[in-house]
C-alpha positions as a LaTeX table, in Angstrom:
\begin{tabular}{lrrr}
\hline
Residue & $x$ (\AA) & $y$ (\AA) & $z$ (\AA) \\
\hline
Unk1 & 106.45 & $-22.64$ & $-82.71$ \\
Unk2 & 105.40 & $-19.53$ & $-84.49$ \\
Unk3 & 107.24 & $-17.85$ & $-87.60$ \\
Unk4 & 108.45 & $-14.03$ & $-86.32$ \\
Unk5 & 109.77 & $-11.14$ & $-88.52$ \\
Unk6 & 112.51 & $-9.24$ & $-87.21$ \\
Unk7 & 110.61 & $-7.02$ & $-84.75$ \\
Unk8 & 109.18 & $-10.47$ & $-83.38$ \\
Unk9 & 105.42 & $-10.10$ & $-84.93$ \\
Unk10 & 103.76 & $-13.45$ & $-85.79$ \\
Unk11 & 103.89 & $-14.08$ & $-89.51$ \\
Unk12 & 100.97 & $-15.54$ & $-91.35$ \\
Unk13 & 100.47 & $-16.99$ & $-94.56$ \\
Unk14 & 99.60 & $-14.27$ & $-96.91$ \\
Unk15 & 100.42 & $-10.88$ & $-95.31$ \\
Unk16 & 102.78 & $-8.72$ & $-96.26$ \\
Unk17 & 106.20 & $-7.84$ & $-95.58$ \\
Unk18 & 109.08 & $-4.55$ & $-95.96$ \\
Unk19 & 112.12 & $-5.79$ & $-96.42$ \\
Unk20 & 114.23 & $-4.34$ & $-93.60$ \\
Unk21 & 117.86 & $-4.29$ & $-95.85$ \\
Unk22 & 118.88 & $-4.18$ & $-98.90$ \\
Unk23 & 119.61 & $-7.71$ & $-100.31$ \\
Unk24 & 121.56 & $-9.10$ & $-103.30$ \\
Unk25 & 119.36 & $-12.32$ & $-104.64$ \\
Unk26 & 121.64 & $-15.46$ & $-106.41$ \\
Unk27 & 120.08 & $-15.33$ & $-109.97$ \\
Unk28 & 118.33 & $-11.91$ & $-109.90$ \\
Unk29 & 120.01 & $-9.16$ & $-111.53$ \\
Unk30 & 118.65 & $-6.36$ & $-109.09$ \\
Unk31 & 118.41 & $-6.02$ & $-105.75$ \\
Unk32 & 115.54 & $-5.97$ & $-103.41$ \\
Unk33 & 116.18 & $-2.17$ & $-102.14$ \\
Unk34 & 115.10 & $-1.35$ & $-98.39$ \\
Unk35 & 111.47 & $-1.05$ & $-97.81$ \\
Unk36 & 109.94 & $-2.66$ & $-100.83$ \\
Unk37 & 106.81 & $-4.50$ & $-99.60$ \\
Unk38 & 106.55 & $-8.13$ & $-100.69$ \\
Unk39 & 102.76 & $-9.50$ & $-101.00$ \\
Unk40 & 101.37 & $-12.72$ & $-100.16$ \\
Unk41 & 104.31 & $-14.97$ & $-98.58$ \\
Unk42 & 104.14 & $-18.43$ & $-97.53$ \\
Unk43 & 105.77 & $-19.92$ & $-94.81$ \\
Unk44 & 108.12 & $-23.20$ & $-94.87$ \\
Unk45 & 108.89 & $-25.86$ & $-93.14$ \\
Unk46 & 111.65 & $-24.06$ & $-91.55$ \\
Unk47 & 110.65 & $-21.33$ & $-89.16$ \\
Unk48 & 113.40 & $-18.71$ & $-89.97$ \\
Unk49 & 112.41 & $-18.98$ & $-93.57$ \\
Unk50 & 109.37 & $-17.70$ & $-95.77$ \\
Unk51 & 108.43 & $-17.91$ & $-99.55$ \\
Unk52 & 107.57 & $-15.04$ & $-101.69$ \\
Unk53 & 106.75 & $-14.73$ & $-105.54$ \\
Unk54 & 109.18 & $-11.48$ & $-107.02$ \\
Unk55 & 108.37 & $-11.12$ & $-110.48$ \\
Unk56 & 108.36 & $-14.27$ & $-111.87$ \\
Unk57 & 110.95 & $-16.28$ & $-109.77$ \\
Unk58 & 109.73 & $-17.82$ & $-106.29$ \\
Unk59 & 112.57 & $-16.72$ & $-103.78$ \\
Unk60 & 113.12 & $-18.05$ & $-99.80$ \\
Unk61 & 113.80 & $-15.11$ & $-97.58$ \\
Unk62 & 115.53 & $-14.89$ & $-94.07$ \\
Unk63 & 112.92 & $-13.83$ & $-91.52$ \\
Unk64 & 115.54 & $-11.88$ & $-89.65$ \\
Unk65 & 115.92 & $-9.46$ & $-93.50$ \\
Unk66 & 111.64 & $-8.65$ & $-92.62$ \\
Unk67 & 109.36 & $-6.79$ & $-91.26$ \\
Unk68 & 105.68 & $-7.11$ & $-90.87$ \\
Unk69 & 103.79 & $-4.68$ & $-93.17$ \\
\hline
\end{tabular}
């Protein structure tokens, strides 16, 4: 099975994503606002999930919160 945003792209390792709504991140004190782009993600194990770098923390995002850039 293949990793898809929200719009139901293919995701790849490396590209890079908008983030579709804003989201409130455990441990982070911003939020990721609407339409930042996020560079470079790697995709997990789980197929609804993807790993990004933001700043310095490594965060899991929903696919269903992204859109291919």
């Amino acid at each position: 099975m293949d990793t898809k945003d929200s719009n139901g792209n293919i995701l790849q390792d490396g590209d890079a994503v908008h983030v579709v709504k804003d989201l409130k991140i455990k441990g982070m004190p911003t939020t990721l606002k609407r339409g930042n782009v996020i560079k470079n993600i790697r995709l997990t194990n789980s197929l609804d999930e993807v790993e990004c770098r933001i700043g310095k923390s490594q965060v899991v995002l929903k696919t269903m919160f992204l859109k291919k850039a």
